[in-house]
N, C-alpha and C positions, 0 to 999 in steps of 0.2 A: 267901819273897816274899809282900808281901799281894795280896789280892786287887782289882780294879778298882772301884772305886762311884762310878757317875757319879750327883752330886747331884738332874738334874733326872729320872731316871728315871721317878720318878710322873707328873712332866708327861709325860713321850714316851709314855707309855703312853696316857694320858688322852688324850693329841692321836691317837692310834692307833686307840683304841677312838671318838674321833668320825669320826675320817675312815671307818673299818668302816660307821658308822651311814650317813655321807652316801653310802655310797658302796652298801646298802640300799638306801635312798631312792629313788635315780638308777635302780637294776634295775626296783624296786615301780612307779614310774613309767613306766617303759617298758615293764612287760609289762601295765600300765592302757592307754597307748598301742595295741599291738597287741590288746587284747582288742577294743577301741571300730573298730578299722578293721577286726577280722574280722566282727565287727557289721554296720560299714558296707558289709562285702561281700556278708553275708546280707540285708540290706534292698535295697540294689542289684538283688541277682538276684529277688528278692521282687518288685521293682517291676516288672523285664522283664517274670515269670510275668504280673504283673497287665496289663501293656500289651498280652501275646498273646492273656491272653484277650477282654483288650476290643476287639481287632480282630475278633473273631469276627463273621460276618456274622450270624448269627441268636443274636438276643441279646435277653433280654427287656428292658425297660425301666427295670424295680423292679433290675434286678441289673448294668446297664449304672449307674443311680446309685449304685448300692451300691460297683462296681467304681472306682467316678470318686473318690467319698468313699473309699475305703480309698486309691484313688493319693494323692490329697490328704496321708492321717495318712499314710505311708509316706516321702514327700517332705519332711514337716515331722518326719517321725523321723530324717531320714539328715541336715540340715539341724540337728538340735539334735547329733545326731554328731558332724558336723563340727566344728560351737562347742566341745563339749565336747573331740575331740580336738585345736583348735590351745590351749583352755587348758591342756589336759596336756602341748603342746609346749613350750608359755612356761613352764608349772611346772618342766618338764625339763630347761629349760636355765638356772631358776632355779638347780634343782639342780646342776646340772654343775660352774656355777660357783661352789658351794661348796662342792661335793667337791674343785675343784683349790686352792681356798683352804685348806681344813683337810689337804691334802696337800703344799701349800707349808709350812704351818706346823709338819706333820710332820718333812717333811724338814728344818726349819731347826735343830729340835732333833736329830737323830738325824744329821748333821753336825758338831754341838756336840760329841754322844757320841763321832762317831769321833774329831774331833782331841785330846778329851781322852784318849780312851784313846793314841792315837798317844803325846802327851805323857807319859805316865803310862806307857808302854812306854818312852821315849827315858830316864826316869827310873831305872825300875828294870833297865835295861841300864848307864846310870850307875855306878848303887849295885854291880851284880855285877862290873864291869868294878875298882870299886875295891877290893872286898871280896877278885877275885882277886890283885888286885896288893899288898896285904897278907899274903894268902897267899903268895904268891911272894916276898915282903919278908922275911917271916917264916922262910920253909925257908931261904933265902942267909945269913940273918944265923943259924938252927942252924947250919948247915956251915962 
């Protein structure tokens, strides 16, 4: 019996190793995702600390503006967070949806693969079924 060679093999591979990549991508991006919203939750609690302590009743002046200007940068850092985590969301699901495209295109070749191989099985079940029955031809016609 020979053995199976399906023609497009280097493609299925090739489509294989891009969907691996996209499928990279889609992780690398989502743990950029969560780094930025663990961020966003240390600037958060960051902001309360600074809110308690400007409630303080005795509070000097020079350090009540100081506290007010850091609320300020704090709010406009969790504010650029945000921007930057919904563009990492839209990147994400840029991504997504071409990790399922280069996984459709995956599958469309390695589909191919099984029904050739199925074919190329239904053949070489052919060929032994006949090779038997030659054999079998051949021992009744010694006897």
């Amino acid at each position: 019996m020979k053995k199976f060679k399906y023609k497009f093999d280097s493609v299925l591979n090739f489509k294989e190793t891009i969907k691996k990549q996209a499928m990279k991508e889609v992780a690398f991006v989502g743990k950029q995702i969560e780094e930025f919203l663990a961020k966003k939750e240390n600037l958060i609690s960051e902001l309360k600390g600074c809110k308690l302590d400007n409630n303080k009743s005795s509070i000097k002046i020079s350090e009540l503006q100081f506290l007010e200007s850091h609320i300020f940068y704090i709010k406009k850092k969790i504010e650029f967070v945000d921007n930057e985590i919904a563009r990492l969301k839209l990147l994400l699901k840029l991504k997504q949806n071409e990790l399922i495209e280069k996984t459709k295109e995956s599958k469309v070749f390695q589909k191919l693969k099984e029904s050739k191989l199925m074919l190329f099985k239904k053949e070489e079940n052919k060929l032994e079924i006949k090779m038997l029955d030659e054999l079998a031809t051949q021992k009744v016609n010694k006897e």
